[in-house]
C-alpha positions as CSV (number, residue, x, y, z in Angstrom):
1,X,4.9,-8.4,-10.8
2,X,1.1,-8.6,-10.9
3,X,-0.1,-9.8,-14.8
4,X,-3.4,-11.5,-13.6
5,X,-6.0,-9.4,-13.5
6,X,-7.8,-12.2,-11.1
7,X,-4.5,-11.7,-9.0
8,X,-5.3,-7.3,-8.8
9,X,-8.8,-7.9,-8.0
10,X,-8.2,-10.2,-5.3
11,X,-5.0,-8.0,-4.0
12,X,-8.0,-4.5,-4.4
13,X,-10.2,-5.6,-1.3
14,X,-9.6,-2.5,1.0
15,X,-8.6,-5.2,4.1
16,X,-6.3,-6.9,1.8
17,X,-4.8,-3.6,0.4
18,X,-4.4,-2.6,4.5
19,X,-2.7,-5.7,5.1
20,X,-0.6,-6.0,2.0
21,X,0.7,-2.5,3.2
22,X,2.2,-3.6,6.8
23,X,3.3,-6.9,5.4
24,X,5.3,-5.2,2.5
25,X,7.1,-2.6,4.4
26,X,8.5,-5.9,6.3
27,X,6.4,-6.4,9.5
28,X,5.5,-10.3,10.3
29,X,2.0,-10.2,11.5
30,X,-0.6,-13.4,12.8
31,X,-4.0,-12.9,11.7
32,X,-5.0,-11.7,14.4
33,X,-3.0,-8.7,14.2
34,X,-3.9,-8.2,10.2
35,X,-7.1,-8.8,11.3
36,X,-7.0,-5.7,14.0
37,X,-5.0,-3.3,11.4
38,X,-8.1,-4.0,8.8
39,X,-10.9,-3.8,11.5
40,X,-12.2,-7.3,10.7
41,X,-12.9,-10.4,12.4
42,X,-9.7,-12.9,12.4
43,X,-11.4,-15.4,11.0
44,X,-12.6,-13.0,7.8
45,X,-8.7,-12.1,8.2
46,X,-7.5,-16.0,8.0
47,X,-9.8,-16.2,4.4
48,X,-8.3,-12.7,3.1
49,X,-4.5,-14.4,3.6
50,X,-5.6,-16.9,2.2
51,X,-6.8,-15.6,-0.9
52,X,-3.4,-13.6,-1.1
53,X,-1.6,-16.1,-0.7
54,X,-2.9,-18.4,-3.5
55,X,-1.7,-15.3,-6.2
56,X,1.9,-15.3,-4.1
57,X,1.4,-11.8,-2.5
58,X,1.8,-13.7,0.8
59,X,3.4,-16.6,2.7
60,X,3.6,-17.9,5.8
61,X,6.0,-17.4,8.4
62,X,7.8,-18.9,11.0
63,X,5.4,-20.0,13.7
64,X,5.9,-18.1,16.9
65,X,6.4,-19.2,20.7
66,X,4.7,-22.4,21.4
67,X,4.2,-22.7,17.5
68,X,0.4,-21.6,17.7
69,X,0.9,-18.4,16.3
70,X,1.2,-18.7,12.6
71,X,2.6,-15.4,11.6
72,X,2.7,-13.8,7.9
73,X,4.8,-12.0,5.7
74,X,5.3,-10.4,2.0
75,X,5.9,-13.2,-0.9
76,X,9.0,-10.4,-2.0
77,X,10.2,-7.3,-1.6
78,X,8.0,-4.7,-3.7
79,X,5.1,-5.5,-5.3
80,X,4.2,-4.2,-9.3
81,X,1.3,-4.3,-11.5
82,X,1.8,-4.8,-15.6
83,X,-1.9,-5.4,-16.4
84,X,-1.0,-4.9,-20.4
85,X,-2.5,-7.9,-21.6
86,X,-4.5,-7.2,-24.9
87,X,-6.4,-10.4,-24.5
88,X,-8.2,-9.7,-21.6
89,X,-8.6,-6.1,-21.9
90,X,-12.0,-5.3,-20.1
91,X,-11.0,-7.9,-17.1
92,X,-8.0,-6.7,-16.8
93,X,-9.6,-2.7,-16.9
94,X,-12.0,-3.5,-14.3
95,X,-9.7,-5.2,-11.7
96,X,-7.2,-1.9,-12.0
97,X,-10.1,0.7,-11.7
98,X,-11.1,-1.4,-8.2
99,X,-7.8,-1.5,-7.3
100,X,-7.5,2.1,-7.7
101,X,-10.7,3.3,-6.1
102,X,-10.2,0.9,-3.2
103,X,-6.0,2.8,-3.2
104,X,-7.1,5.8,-3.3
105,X,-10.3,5.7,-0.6
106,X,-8.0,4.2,1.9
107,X,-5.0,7.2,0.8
108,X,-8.3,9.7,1.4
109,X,-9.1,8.1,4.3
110,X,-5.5,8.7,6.1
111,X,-4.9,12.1,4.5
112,X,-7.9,13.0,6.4
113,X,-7.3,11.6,9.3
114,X,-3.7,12.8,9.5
115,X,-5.1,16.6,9.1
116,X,-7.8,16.2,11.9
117,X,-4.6,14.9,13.9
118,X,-2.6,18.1,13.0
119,X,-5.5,20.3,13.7
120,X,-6.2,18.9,17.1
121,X,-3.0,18.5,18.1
122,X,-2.4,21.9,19.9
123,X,0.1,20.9,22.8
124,X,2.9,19.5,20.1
125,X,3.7,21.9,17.0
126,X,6.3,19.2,16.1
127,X,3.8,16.8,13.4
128,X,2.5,20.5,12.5
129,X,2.9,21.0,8.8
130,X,3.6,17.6,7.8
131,X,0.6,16.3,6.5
132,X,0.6,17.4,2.9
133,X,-1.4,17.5,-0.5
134,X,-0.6,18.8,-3.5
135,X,-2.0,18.5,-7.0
136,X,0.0,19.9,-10.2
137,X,-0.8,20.0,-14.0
138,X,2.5,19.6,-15.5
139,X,3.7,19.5,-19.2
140,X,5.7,16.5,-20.2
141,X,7.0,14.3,-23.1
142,X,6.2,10.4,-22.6
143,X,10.0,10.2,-21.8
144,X,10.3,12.9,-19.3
145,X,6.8,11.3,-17.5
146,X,9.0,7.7,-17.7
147,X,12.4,10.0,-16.3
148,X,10.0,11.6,-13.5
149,X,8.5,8.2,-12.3
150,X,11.6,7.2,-11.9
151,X,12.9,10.2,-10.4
152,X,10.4,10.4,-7.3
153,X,11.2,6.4,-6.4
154,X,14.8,7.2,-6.7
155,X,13.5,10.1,-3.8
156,X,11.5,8.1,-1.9
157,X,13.8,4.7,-1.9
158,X,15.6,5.6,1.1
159,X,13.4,6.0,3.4
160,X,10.7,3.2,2.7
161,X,9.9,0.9,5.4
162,X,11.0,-1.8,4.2
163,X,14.7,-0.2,4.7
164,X,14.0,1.6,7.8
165,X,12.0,1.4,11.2
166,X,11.0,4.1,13.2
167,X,13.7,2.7,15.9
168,X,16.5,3.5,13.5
169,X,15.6,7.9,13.3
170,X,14.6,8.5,16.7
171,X,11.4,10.7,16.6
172,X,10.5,9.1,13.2
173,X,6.8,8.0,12.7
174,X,5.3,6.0,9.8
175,X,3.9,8.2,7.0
176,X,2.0,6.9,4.0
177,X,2.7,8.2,0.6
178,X,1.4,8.0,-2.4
179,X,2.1,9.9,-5.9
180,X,-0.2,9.6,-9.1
181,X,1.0,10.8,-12.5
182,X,-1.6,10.1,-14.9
183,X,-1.9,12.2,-18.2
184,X,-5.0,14.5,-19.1
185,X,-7.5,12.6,-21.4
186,X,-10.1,15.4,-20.5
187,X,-11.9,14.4,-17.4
């Protein structure tokens, strides 16, 4: 779990948070091939590890083949933010609002693309329909938010990637998710 809010900020870099994403759902990837997921140079790539790496969001692999390949992978298994600390209230504020934007841009980004790939699929009806947004107002009690957080991972648990490949559901494809529950303050 994430308490340092030097830790969030360095984890919010929208390469980092593309990488942190493959590497967490259990896929052992060189630099190069982080580097080609976030659209970056390697070398930027080999700093960005880095960087990840001195918090413990990352460590290094098993070297590959001839032991030239230095391969990464996820420090654990899922990866939580507590940024609670009353003592450093405004850093830790700003780190989660850029860790947020930078989220929720690159969630933006694939919802987009994902509905452009529905639309212009025409030949294959089978992805048709599975691209999906929604946005509710509900009415809760502080418990029943707490029971429905927990609820939706209970849901989602099973079929995270970090438990499952595409290999083991023939015709499954990755599909990102994301759920927000936040409660009305009036914006």
């Amino acid at each position: 779990m994430l308490t340092d809010a030097s830790a969030v900020r360095a984890l919010a870099h929208p390469a980092r948070l593309l990488v942190i994403d493959a590497l967490y759902a259990g896929k052992v990837l060189t630099a190069t091939e982080c580097a080609e997921l976030a659209g970056i140079t390697a070398s930027a790539m080999s700093y960005h590890l880095r960087a990840l790496e001195k918090y413990g969001l990352v460590l290094r692999a098993q070297a590959r083949g001839d032991g030239r390949e230095r391969p990464w992978m996820r420090a654990g298994t899922n990866l939580s933010i507590n940024l609670h600390d009353k003592g450093s209230r405004a850093a830790s504020m700003s780190a989660a609002e850029l860790l947020v934007a930078n989220s929720t841009e690159i969630d933006r980004q694939r919802l987009v693309a994902a509905m452009h790939a529905d639309a212009e699929s025409g030949d294959d009806d089978t992805w048709i329909g599975t691209t999906n947004y929604s946005r509710s107002q509900l009415v809760l009690t502080p418990q029943e938010a707490r029971d429905l957080t927990v609820a939706i991972n209970a849901l989602v648990e099973p079929y995270l990637a970090e438990h499952r490949a595409e290999s083991d559901a023939p015709g499954a494809q990755t599909f990102s998710a994301s759920v927000s529950l936040a409660r009305d303050v009036g914006v």
